[in-house]
C-alpha positions, -999 to 999 in steps of 0.1 A, spaced: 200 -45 356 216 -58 384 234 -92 383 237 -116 415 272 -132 417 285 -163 444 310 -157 467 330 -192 478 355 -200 503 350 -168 526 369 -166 560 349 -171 590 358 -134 604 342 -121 572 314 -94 572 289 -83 548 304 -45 551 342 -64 545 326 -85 516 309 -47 505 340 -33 510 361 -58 483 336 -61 456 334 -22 457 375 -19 442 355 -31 407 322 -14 403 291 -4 421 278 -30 443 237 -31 452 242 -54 480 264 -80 496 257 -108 522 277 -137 536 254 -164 546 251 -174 582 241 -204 600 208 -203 616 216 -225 647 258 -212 656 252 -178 643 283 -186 628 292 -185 588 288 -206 563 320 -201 544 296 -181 514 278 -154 504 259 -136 475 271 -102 459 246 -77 436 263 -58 413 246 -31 402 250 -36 362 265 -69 336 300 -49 332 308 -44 369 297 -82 379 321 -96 349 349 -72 359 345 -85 395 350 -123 382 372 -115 360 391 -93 389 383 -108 420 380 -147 412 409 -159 435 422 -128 452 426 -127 490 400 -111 513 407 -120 548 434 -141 543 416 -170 522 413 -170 487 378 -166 478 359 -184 446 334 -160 428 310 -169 400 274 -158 386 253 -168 410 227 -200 397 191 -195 403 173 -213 433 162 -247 431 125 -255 438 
């Protein structure tokens, strides 16, 4: 089963493929999207990764939870389910 993980403090120049691209070093990755602003097309400094099982997505926070992608240091954590 899949697990959804948060991605925080992304660079601005950061792409889904680049955010794809990092997660992948640690396990199999479903999916990964950095969040953009609907009005400046621009980002919004976060997005969500799917890993594709529980080991991978714990190996990615474990392993990935203040490295450099871009040249920021980037925050990642299970992701928390939407508020209604």
């Amino acid at each position: 089963m899949s697990k959804r993980l948060f991605v925080g403090s992304i660079a601005w120049t950061t792409t889904d493929d680049g955010l794809k691209a990092h997660f992948e070093q640690v396990g199999a990755v479903e999916s990964a999207a950095v969040i953009m602003d609907k009005m400046s097309g621009r980002s919004k400094g976060f997005g969500f990764v799917e890993m594709a099982n529980d080991a991978d997505a714990s190996a990615a926070i474990e392993k990935l939870n203040g490295s450099e992608l871009d040249g920021r240091k980037i925050v990642v954590s299970e992701a928390r389910p939407k508020q209604q």
